[in-house]
C-alpha positions as CSV (number, residue, x, y, z in Angstrom):
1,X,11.0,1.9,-8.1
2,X,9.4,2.3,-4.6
3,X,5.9,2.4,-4.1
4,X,4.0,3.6,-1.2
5,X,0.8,1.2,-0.1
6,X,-1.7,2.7,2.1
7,X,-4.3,0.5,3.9
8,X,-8.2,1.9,3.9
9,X,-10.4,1.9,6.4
10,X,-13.7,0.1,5.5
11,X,-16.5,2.3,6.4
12,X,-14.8,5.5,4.8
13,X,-12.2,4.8,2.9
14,X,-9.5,7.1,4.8
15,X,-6.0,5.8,4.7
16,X,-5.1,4.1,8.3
17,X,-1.6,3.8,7.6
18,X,0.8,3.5,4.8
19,X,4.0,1.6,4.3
20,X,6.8,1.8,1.6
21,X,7.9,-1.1,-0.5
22,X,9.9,-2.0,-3.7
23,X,8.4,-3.4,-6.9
24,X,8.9,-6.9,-5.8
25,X,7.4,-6.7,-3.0
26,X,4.4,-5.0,-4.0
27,X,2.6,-8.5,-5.5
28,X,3.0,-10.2,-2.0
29,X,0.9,-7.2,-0.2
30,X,-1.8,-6.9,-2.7
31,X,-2.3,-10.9,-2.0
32,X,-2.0,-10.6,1.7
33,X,-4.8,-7.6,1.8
34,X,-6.7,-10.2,-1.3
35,X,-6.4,-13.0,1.6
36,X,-8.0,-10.5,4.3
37,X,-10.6,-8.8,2.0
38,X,-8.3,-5.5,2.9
39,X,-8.8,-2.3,1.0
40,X,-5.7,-0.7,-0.2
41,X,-4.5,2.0,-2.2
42,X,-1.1,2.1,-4.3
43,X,0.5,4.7,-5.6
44,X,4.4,5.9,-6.9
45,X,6.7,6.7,-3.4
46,X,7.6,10.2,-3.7
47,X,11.6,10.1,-4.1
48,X,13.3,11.1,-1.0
49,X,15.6,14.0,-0.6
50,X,19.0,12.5,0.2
């Protein structure tokens, strides 16, 4: 499963920019923004149409 992460932007909370990453990878980036005080958002990727 592939989730999309989108970092938030501290006065307003309006996503800056989002990235797409599998399950594994999804416990490293909520440390990373933990380690920064980074807001982020995660949600389900939408599957793509191949």
């Amino acid at each position: 499963m592939r989730f999309e992460i989108m970092r938030l932007d501290d006065v307003d909370g309006t996503a800056v920019d989002s990235t797409v990453v599998d399950a594994a990878s999804v416990g490293r980036m909520v440390q990373q923004a933990a380690a920064i005080g980074q807001r982020i958002y995660i949600r389900p990727a939408e599957a793509s149409a191949s």
